[in-house]
Every structure is written in structure tokens, then in C-alpha cells.
C-alpha positions in Angstrom: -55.7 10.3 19.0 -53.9 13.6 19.9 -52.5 16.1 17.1 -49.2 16.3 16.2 -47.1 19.3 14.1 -45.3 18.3 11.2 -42.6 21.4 10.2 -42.1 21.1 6.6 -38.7 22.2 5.0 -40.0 25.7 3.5 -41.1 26.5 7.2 -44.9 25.6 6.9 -46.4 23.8 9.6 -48.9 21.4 8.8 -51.2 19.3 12.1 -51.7 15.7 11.5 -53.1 13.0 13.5 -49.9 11.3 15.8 -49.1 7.7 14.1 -50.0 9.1 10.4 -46.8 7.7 8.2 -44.7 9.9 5.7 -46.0 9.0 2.4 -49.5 10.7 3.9 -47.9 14.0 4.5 -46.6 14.0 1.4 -49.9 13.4 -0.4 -51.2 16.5 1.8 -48.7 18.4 -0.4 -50.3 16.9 -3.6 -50.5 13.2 -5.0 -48.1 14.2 -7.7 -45.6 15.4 -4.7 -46.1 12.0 -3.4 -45.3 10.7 -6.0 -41.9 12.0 -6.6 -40.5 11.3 -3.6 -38.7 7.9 -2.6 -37.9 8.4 1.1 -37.6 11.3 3.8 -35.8 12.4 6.6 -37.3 13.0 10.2 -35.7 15.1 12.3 -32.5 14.7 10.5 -32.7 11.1 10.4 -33.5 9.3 6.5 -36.4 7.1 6.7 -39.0 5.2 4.5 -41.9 6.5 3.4 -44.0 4.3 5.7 -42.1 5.9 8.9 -45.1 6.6 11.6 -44.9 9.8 12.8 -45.6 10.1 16.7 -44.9 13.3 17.6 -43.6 16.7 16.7 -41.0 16.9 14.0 -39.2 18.6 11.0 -39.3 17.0 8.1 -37.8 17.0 4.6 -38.9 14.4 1.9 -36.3 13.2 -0.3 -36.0 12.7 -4.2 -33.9 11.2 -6.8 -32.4 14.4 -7.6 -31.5 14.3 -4.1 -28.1 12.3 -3.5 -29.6 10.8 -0.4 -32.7 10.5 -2.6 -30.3 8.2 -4.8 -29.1 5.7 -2.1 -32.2 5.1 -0.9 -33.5 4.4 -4.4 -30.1 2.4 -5.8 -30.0 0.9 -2.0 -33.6 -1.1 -2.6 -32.5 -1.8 -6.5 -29.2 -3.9 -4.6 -31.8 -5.8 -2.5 -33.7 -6.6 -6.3 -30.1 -8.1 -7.6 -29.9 -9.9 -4.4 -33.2 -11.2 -4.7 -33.0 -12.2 -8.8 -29.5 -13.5 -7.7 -31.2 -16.5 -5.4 -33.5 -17.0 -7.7 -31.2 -17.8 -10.4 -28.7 -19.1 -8.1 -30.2 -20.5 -4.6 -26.7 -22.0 -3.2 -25.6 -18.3 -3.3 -24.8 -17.0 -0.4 -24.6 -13.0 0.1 -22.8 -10.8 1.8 -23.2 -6.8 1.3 -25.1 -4.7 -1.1 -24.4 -1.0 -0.7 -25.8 2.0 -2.8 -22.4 4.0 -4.5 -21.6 6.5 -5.8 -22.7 6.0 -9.7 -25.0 2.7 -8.3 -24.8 -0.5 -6.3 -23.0 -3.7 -6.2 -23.9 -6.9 -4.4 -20.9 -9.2 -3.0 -22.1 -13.0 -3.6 -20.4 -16.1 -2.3 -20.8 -19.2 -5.1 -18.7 -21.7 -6.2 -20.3 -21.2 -10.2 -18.3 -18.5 -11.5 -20.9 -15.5 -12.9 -20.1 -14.7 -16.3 -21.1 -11.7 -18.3 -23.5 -13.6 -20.2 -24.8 -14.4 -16.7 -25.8 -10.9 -16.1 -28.3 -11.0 -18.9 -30.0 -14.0 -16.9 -30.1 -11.9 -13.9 -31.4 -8.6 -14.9 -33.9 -10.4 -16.5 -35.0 -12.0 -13.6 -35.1 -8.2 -11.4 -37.0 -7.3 -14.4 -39.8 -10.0 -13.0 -39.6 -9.1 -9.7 -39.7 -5.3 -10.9 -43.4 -6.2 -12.1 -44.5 -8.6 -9.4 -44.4 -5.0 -7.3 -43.8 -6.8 -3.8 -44.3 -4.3 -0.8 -40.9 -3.8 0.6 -41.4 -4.2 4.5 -39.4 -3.6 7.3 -39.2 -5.5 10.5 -37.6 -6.0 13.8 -35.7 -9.2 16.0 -33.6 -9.1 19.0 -30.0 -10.4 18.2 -30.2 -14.1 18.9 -33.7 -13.8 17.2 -31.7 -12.4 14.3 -28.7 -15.0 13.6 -31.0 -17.7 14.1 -33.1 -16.3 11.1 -30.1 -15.7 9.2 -28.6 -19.6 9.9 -32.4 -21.2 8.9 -31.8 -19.6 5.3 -28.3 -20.0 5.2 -27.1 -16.3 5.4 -23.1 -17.4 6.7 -22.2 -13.6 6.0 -25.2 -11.9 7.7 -24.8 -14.6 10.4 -21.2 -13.0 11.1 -22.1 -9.3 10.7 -24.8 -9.7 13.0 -22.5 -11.3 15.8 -20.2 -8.3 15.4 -23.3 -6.0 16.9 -23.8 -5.7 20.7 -25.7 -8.5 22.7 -28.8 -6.2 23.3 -28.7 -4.6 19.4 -32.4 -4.5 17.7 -31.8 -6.1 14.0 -33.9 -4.9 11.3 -34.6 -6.9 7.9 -36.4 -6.2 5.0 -39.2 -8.3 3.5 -40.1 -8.1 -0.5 -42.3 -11.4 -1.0 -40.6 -14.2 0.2 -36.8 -12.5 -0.2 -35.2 -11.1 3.5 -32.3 -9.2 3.7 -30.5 -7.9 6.6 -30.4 -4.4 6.2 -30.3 -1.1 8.4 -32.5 0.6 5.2 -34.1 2.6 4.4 -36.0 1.4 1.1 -38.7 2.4 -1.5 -41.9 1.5 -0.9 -42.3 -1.1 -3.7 -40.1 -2.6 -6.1 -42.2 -1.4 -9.2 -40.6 1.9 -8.9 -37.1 0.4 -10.3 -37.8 0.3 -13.8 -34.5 1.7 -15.3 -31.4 -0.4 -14.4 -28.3 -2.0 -15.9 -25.9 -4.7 -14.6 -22.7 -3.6 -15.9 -19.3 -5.4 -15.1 -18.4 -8.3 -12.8 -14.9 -8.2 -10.0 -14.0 -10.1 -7.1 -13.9 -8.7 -3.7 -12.0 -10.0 -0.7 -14.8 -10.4 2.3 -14.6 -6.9 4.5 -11.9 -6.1 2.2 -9.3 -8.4 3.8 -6.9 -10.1 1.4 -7.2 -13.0 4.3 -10.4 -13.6 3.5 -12.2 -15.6 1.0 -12.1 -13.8 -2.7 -16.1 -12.7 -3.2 -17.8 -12.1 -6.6 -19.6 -9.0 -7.3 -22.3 -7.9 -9.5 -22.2 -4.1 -10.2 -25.0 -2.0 -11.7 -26.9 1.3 -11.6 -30.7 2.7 -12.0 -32.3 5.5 -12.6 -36.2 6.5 -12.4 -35.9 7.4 -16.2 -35.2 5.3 -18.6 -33.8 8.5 -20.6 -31.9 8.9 -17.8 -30.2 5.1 -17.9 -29.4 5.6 -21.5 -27.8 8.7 -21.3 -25.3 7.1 -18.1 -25.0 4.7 -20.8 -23.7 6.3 -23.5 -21.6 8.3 -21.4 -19.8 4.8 -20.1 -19.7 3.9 -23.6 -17.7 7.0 -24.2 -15.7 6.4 -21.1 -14.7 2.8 -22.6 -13.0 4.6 -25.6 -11.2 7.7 -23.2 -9.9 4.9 -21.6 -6.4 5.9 -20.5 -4.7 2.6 -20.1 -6.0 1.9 -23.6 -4.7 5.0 -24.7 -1.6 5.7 -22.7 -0.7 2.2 -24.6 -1.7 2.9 -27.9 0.2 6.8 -27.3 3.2 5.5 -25.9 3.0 7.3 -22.9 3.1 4.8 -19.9 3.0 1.5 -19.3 3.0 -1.1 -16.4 5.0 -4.3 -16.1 4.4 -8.1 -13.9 7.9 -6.8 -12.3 6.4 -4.1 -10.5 3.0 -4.2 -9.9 0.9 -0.5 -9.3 4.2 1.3 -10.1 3.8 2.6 -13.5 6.7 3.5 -16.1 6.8 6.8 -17.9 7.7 6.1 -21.7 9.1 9.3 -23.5 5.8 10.8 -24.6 4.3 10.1 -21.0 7.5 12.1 -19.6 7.4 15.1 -22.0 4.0 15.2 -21.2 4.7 14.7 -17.3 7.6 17.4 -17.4 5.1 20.1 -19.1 3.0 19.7 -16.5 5.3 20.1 -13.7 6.8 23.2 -15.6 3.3 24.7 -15.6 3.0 23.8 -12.0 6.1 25.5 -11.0 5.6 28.9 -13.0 2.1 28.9 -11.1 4.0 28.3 -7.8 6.7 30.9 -8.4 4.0 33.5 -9.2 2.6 33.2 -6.1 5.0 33.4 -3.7 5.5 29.8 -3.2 9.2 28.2 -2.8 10.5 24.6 -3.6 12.0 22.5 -1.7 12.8 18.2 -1.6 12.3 15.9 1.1 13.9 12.1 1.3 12.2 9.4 0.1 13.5 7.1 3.0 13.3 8.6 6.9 13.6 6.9 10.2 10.8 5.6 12.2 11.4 8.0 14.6 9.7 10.8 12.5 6.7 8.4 11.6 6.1 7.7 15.5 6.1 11.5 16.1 3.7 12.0 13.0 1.6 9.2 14.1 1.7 7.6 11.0 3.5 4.7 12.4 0.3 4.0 14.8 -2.4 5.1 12.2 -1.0 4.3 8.6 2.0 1.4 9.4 -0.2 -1.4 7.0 -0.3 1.2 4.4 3.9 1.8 4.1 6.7 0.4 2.9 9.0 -0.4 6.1 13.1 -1.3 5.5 16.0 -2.1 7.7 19.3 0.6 7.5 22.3 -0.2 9.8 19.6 -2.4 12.2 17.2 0.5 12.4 13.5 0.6 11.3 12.5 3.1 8.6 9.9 3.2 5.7 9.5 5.0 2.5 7.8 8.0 2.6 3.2 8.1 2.0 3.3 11.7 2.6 5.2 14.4 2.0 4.3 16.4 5.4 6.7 15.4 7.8 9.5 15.8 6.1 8.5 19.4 5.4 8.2 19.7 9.2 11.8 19.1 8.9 12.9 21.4 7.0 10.3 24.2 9.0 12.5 23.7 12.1 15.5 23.7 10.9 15.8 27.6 11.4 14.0 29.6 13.3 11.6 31.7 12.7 10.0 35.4 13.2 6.3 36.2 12.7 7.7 38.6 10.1 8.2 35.7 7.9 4.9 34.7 7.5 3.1 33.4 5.2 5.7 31.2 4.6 4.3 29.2 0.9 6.6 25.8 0.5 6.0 23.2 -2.1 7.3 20.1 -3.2 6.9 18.2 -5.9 7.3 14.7 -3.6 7.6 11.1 -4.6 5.3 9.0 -2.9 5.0 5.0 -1.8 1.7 3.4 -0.1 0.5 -0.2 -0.5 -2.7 -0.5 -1.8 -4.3 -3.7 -2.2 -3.9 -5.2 -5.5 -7.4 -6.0 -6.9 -7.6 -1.7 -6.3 -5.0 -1.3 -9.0 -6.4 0.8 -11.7 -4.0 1.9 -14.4 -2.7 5.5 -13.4 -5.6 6.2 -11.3 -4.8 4.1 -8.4 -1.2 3.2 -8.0 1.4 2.5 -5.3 3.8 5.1 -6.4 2.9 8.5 -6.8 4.2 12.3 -7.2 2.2 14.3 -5.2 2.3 18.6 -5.6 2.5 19.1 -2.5 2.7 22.3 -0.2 2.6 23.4 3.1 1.8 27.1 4.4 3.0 28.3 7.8 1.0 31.1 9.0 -0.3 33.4 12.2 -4.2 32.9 12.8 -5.0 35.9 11.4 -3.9 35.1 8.0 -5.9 32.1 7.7 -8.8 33.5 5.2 -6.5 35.6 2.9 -4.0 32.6 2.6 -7.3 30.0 2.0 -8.4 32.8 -0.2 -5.0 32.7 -2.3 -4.7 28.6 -2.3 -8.3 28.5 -3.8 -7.8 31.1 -6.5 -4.6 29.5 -7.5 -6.5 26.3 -7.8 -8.9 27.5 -9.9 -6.5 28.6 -11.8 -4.9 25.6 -12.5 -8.4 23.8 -13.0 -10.0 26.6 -15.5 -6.4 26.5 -17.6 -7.3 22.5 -18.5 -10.8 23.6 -19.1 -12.4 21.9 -16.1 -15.3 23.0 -14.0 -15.7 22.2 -10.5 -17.8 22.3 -7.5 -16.5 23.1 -3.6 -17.5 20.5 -0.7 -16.1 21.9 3.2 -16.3 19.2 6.0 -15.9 20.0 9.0 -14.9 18.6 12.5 -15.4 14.8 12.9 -16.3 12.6 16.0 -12.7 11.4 16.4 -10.7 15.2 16.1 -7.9 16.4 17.9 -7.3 19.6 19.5 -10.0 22.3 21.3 -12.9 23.6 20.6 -11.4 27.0 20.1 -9.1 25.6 17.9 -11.3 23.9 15.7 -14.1 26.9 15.8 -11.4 29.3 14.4 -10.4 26.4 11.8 -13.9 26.1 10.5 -15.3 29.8 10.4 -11.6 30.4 8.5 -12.6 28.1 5.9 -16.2 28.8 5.5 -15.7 33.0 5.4 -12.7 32.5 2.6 -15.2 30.5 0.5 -18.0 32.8 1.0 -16.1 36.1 0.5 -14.9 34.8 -2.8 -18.4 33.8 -3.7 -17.5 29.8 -4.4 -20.6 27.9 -3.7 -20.2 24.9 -2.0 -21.6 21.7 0.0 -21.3 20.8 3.6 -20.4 18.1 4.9 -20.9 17.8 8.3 -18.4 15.7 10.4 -16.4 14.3 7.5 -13.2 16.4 7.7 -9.7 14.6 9.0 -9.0 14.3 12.8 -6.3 17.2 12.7 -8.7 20.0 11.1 -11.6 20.6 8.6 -10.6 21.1 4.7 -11.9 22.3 1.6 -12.0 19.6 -1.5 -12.6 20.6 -5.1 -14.3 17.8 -7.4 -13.5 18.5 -11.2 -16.0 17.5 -13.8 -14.2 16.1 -17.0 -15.6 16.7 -20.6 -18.3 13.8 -19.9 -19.9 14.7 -16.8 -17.9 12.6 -14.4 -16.6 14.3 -11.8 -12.7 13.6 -9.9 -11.8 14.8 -6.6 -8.2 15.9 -6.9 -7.1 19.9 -5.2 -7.2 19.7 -1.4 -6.9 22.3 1.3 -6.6 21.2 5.0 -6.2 23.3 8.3 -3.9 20.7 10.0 -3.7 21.9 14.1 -1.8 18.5 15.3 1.7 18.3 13.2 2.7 21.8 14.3 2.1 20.5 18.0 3.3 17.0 17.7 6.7 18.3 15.6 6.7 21.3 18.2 7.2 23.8 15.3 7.3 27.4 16.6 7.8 30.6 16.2 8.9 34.3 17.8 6.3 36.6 17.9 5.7 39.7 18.5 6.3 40.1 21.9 9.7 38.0 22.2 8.3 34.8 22.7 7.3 31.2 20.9 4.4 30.9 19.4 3.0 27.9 17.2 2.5 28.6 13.8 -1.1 27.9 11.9 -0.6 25.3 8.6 -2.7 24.6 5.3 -1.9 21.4 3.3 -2.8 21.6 -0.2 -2.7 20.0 -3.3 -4.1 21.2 -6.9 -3.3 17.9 -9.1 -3.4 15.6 -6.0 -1.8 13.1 -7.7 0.3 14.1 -11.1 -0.2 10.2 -12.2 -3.3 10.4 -11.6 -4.3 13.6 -13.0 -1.9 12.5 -16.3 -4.6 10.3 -16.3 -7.9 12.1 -15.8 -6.3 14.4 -18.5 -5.8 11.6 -20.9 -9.6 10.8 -20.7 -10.9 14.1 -20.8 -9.5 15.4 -23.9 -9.1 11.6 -25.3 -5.9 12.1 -25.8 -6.1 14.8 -28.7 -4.0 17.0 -25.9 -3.3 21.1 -26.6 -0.8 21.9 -28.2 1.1 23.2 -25.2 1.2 19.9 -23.2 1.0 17.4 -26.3 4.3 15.3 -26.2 4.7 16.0 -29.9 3.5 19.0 -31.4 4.2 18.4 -35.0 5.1 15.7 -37.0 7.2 16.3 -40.3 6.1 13.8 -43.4 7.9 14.0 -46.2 5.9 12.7 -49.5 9.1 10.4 -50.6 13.1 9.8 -49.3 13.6 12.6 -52.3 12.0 15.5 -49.7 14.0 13.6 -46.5 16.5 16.5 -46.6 14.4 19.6 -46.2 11.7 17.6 -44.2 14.9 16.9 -42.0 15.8 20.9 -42.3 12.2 21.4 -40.7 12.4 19.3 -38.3 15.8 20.5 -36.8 14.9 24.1 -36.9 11.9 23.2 -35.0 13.5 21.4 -32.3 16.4 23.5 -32.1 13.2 26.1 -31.1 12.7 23.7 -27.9 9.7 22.6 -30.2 8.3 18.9 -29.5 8.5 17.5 -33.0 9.6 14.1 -34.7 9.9 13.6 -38.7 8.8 10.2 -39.9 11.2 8.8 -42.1 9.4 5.9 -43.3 9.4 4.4 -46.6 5.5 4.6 -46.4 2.7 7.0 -48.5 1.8 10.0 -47.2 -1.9 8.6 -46.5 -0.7 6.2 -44.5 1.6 8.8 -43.4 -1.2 11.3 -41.9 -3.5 8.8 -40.5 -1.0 7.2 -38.5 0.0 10.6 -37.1 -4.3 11.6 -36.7 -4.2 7.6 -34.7 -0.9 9.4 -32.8 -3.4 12.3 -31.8 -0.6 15.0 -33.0 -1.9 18.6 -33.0 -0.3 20.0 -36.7 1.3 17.7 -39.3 4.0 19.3 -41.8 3.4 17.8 -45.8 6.9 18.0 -47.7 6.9 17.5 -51.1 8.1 19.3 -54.4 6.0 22.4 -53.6 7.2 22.6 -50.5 11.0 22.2 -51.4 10.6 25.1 -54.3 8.7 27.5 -52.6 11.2 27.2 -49.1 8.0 27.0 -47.0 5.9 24.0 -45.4 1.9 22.5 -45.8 0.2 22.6 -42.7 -2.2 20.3 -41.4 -4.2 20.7 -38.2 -5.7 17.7 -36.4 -8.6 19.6 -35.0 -9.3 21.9 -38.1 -8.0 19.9 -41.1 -5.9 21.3 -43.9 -4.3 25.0 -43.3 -2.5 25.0 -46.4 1.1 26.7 -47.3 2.5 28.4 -44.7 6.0 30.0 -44.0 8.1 28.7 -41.4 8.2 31.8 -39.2 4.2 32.3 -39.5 4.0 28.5 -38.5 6.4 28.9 -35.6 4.1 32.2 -34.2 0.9 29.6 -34.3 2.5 27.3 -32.3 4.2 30.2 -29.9 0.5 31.8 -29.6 -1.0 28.4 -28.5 1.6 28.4 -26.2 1.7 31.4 -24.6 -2.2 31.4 -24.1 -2.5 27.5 -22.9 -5.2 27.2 -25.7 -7.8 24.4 -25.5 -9.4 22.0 -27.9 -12.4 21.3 -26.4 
């Protein structure tokens, strides 16, 4: 046999025998190496561990630290649900089984609705198969080869994905004892490696996501290679349950949602004082850096969405109306509007940067078994803006847009990591264009330090971007702030500008958001501080309780001078005790709760309770109003 070179990730070279598989070269390393690893990548492409190698190649082995590493590892854990599934239920019939984000899920077709009871059934039943250690093999069939497999056993769903490929397509499968599963892989070794795993919550899925197709059940679940490791996911979605912001927007009074208008939510009081700080925040940032406002129509003619291309690309996803027997839709996106109101001047290069932003009501239809509360809704406001620029002021202006995000993000006590993507298979516009996009990003980020991931051929069609994943108070991370290099709506809308030398030009443009969505931020916020909010963005800052109707007067005193202060504060006036009083108003989350009684009343000054720190004691008025102003004025945080 001749000698191949196998070029390890640190550079080393190592010379095997050709046809020696992966899991070999990692034992060269050492069997505890080996032993880590779940699957490895061979010249770029991710592969099992019993991959020959033939020739030549660069490889990298993969862990479950790794995110690939993950998929591979929750992929094969999918195929053991799938597997326990038939066994417990052999008229099911399946249909897809992807790895995610936080785990898997596996879409069944059965007319037996699964309970959550029925979980317990099932899990036990991967735990079987877990310990049975079946070798998980791959194999090969030509297409016809493939769907006839697929029809002997019953596989409808596999039958159909399978006549979607080309007539000369290779099909692989995956064998673990006598369970097959159509599958492009690749997949651990064995199933004894999945030890730690968890079937957590049940929903239905339309087939290929089609509300035309039959409603699917699916199993979700996640693993880990530690069993520390599952418990600790799980205490963290124990923790989640109770953040819950539809449980606690509802018990706050902040928003709710009603049968008459399903995905758009209503902002109660609370919610809106709470909605109002934010956008007050969000405009003193703006105005600080240079940024103006403006307002675009909700409603525009089809005309614009033709030129935009959203009519061609995004129609299923709007809202479309009639007006004097024209076509026009509700806006999805705030940018062509703001191409609107660009050309409707002209403009000089001496004007740039030109920072505008719009705080912009949005529609988009969005199936409605994706409904989720504030996080994914049909009507949004979106902080939007838009920067017009020359190309030379690309870095410094992606510079400014990420410092003023993280800003924003380090005020409500969030950290965050970076991810750039860069140009996809389907992009617009030339190579130049799209070099001087990219390298404009990546030296911005790496001038201010900001670490970040790549990823490769995953920015939009019209330009790479920058996106900034917050991680909340319990680990989960949100993608919300946004900056894209757009170089197609300046061309499609024909914005220019006059140069230098007298003539047009066509200006460079960022899109960027830092909440993404307000709703949905509302309700990221909501879970992260469980809605024990900061003072400065709590819908009511103080509630007054006075001990009996005979303090009502003063308590009512307080609670006028307060608000006359622009102070959010309400006075209970209940006939109720005080204990019940306080703990209603600790239930309400309120930061500082004012005692009136005799003392109080005799003394002309107030008792001060803190939600976070307990009782204060007597305070004056004036040094209660500086605690509040100081919490104020430095955005302090409670977590």
C-alpha cells in the first residue's frame, strides 16, 4: 500500500498507510485523544470517524466543545429517538430529525397522539438501545435502489425526499442494528456514547413547514456527553420556565394577546411605560451620535416593493391591500421607505455620513404555530437606521455603529459575542464590490479588538454583516443588533450623490439595528432580570402604602409630589394590611415601597423599603428623591 500524509490542525504532519480511517489517526495522537473526539473534518468536509483516508489531506478532529462537534453528536442522538420511537410505536412513520441549536427534534407521522407521559416511555427505551451499543454504519444505494428500500419499510416521508434528489444522486443510510435511517450524516461511532439526554416538550409541525401539509408531531430533546452537563441545561430551563415572559408580562400587567388578533400583541400601561423608557433611552443614544429621526408610512404602493425586490422575494411574507384599485402592502421593512426620503433632495459628498433612524412599525406573516409570546410576532417596532456614506468611511462609520451598540448592550448588563458572514453563493453585485464590503467589516472589528466568528458564506445577497448575540443572565444567548453593508438598494432605488468632482456618485449604506425588535427585546429583558427591572426602566418605581385610610392623606401628599417629579409611582389605596400590602407590591416586582403610618405623618418624612436590599428605614423626602434621581442618571443595575 503506498503512504499517505495526514496534515494535522497545529501544522504537524503525520505518514500513514492510504485507506487507514480517522478514528486511527486520532489514536496516533493518544487513546485518550481518541477518545474525546466524535467526528472530524477532511479537507474541510465533516466526516465520521470511520472515514478511510486515501490520500493526502488536512485534517481537524472534532469535539463536543466544538459546535460542529455538537451536531454530529445530537444528530446520531435524533436517529436513537427515531429508533426508540418504532420500537414503541412501529405504525409511526418519520420524517426529519435535525441536530439544533440547544438539541434535536424528530418529526413523526402517527395517528396515537404522544403525550408527555409518553416521553417517559420513549426515553426509556433510547436508554436500551444506549446500552445495546449498536455500531452505527453507513452505507450507499443508487436512487431507485433507495425509494424502494424506503417503500419495503414504510418510510412515505423519506420515500418523497428522496424523489426530490436528481435521478443519478448516491443515497446514503445509516444502519444501528436493525433501525435505517436516511440520512446525509455524519454520526458517532456507537450509540453507547449518548448517555446524557432528556426529551423535553412535544409540538406539531406542518410537513416541510407548509401549513398545506399534513400537521406532524414532534419529539424535542437535547444531550450532552456529561451528565453534569444535562443537569446543569436543566436547571437552567427550569429557571427559564419561571423568567417566562408571557407568564410574567401577564402576571405584571404589561402586555397581553387576544383570539381577535393573533401575533399582534397589546401594550397594557406598565408594558407602555416600560416600552416609552426604552425608546427614550434609544433616542438620547441616537442624538448623541449624530443620528437624526425620521418616519416612514406604514402602507406604500407596490411600486416601491417591485423596485426593492421584496415583492418577488418576500410577497408570502406581507400584508397586501387594495387603495383606489391599486396593489399595495403594509410595510416588513423599514428600508425602502428610507430610500425615499434619501432622494428626496439631493445630495453633496460634504454631507456625509449621513446617520438616519427610525423607530418603524412593522407587519410580516408568520406562520401561526411560530407564534411565541413577544418573541415572535406579526407586528413589530423595529430601531431601525440607515447610514449613507463615501467608501472610505466605511470602517470609522462600522466602527461607531458597533461601539454604540455596545453601548446599549453593556447599559442592560448583557455580554455578547461578534459573528461576520460574509459573501453567499447567491450575492449580488462585483467582486470589487463585495471585496471592499468584507475587508471594511473585518478591519473595523479587528481595530477595535472585538473578537469574533466567521461565518463563511452566510451573509445576505446584497452585502456581508456583522451580528451581535447577547447572553442573558442564564447563559442563553439572543441574536438581536445587526450591521449590514447593503450594495443593491442604493443601485436598485438609484440613490446618488455629487462628488467631488461635479458629478453623481452612488453612496455606500449600513443597516443597523441594536434592539432588533423592541417587542422582542421587551421580552428578552423581561426574562433576564425576571422582571425585578432597574429602577430607571421599571414601569412603577415606587409604590406608596399607607398602614390605614387614617394615613390616606399624606400617603396621597407623597404620592403627588412624586409624580408631579415625572416619577413612576402609584399609592395603593386599599382597605387591606400592610403585609398583604408589601407582598403584593414584592409579587408586582416594584423597586422601593414607601410605609405611611403615624411615624411617618409626625415626623413629615417617609419609610423606605427596597425590593432588592430590604428595609432602608426613615428617610426624608428630598434624600429619597436623590436615590431615585442617582439610579437614574447612572442606569444602575440589579443584577
Amino acid at each position: 500500500m503506498s503512504s499517505i500524509k495526514i496534515t494535522l490542525k497545529d501544522g504537524s504532519v503525520k505518514e500513514f498507510e492510504s485507506g487507514v480511517v480517522l478514528l486511527d489517526v486520532a489514536k496516533s495522537i493518544s487513546d485518550g485523544f481518541a477518545r474525546s473526539v466524535v467526528a472530524g473534518e477532511v479537507d474541510g468536509d465533516k466526516v465520521g470517524l470511520g472515514y478511510k483516508l486515501e490520500k493526502d489531506a488536512q485534517v481537524n478532529f472534532l469535539r463536543f466543545s466544538d459546535e460542529e462537534g455538537k451536531d454530529v453528536f445530537r444528530h446520531t442522538s435524533a436517529h436513537i429517538l427515531a429508533q426508540a420511537i418504532k420500537r414503541v410505536y412501529p405504525d409511526a412513520k418519520l420524517a426529519i430529525g435535525p441536530a439544533i441549536e440547544s438539541g434535536f427534534y424528530y418529526d413523526v407521522d402517527l395517528e396515537e397522539k404522544i403525550t408527555p407521559e409518553d416521553l417517559e416511555k420513549i426515553e426509556a427505551e433510547m436508554k436500551k438501545i444506549t446500552k445495546e451499543d449498536h455500531a452505527i454504519e453507513r452505507f450507499e444505494l443508487p436512487r431507485n435502489e433507495a425509494i424502494e428500500l424506503m417503500k419495503k419499510i414504510g418510510e412515505d416521508y423519506k420515500v418523497e425526499l428522496i424523489e426530490d434528489l436528481p435521478e443519478d444522486s448516491i443515497i446514503s443510510f445509516y444502519k444501528q442494528g436493525d433501525f435505517v435511517d436516511l440520512c446525509k450524516g455524519p454520526h458517532l461511532e456507537s450509540t453507547k456514547k449518548v448517555k446524557a439526554f432528556k426529551l423535553l416538550s412535544l409540538a406539531g409541525a406542518y410537513w416541510r413547514g407548509d401549513e398545506k401539509n399534513k400537521m406532524l408531531q414532534r419529539i424535542y430533546g437535547t444531550s450532552f456527553e456529561k451528565k453534569k452537563d444535562l443537569d446543569e441545561y436543566l436547571n437552567m430551563l427550569e429557571e427559564a420556565k419561571k423568567r417566562d415572559h408571557r407568564k410574567l408580562g401577564k402576571e405584571l400587567g404589561l402586555f397581553m394577546m387576544s383570539d381577535m388578533g393573533p401575533g399582534f400583541p397589546f401594550f397594557l400601561p406598565r408594558g407602555t411605560e416600560l416600552k416609552n423608557k426604552l425608546l427614550q433611552y434609544w433616542r438620547e443614544v441616537h442624538r448623541r451620535w449624530g443620528y437624526v429621526e425620521i418616519e416612514t408610512p406604514m402602507i406604500l404602493n407596490k411600486e416601491l416593493w417591485e423596485t426593492s425586490g421584496h415583492w418577488y422575494h418576500y410577497k408570502e411574507n406581507m400584508y397586501t391591500l387594495e387603495i383606489d384599485n391599486e396593489d399595495y402592502a403594509i410595510k416588513p421593512m423599514n428600508c425602502p421607505g428610507g430610500m425615499l426620503e434619501y432622494k428626496s433632495k439631493m445630495h453633496s459628498y460634504r454631507d456625509f455620513p449621513i446617520r438616519v433612524g427610525e423607530i418603524g412599525r412593522v407587519h410580516r406573516h408568520e406562520l401561526s404555530g411560530a407564534l411565541h409570546g413577544l418573541m415572535r410576532v406579526r407586528a413589530f417596532t423595529q430601531d431601525d437606521a440607515h447610514i449613507f456614506m463615501l467608501p472610505e468611511q466605511i470602517k470609522d462609520e462600522i466602527k461607531g455603529v458597533a461601539t454604540l451598540i455596545d453601548e446599549i448592550y453593556k447599559t442592560f448588563g448583557f455580554k455578547y459575542h461578534v459573528e461576520l458572514s460574509t459573501r453567499p453563493e447567491d450575492s449580488m453585485g462585483s467582486d470589487e464590490e463585495w471585496e471592499m464590503a468584507e475587508n471594511g467589516l473585518r478591519e473595523a472589528l479587528e481595530e477595535m479588538g472585538l473578537e469574533y466568528k466567521l461565518n463563511a458564506g452566510d451573509g445576505a445577497f446584497y452585502g456581508p454583516k456583522i451580528d451581535f448575540h447577547l447572553q442573558d443572565c442564564i447563559g442563553r444567548t439572543w441574536q438581536c443588533g445587526t450591521i449590514q453593508l447593503d450594495m443593491q438598494l442604493p443601485q436598485r432605488f438609484d440613490l446618488t450623490y455629487i462628488g467631488k468632482d461635479g458629478e453623481k456618485h452612488r453612496p455606500i449604506m449600513i443597516h443597523r439595528v441594536a434592539f432588533g425588535s423592541i417587542e422582542r427585546f421587551i421580552g428578552i429583558l423581561i426574562e433576564h432580570f425576571a422582571g425585578k427591572f432597574p429602577t430607571w426602566i421599571a414601569p412603577v418605581q415606587v409604590k406608596v402604602l399607607p398602614i390605614s385610610d387614617k394615613f390616606m392623606g399624606y400617603a396621597k401628599d407623597v404620592k403627588d409630589k412624586l409624580f408631579n417629579m415625572g416619577m413612576r409611582v402609584e399609592l395603593d389605596n386599599r382597605a387591606e394590611k400592610i403585609g398583604y400590602k408589601i407582598r403584593e407590591a414584592q409579587l408586582e416586582k416594584v423597586p422601593y415601597m414607601l410605609i405611611i403610618g403615624e411615624k411617618e405623618v409626625e415626623a413629615g418624612n417617609i419609610s423606605v423599603r427596597s425590593r432588592d436590599k430590604g428595609e432602608l428605614g426613615s428617610m426624608a423626602m428630598e434624600d429619597f428623591i436623590s436615590v431615585i434621581r442617582e439610579e437614574e442618571k447612572n442606569r444602575t443595575m440589579n443584577i
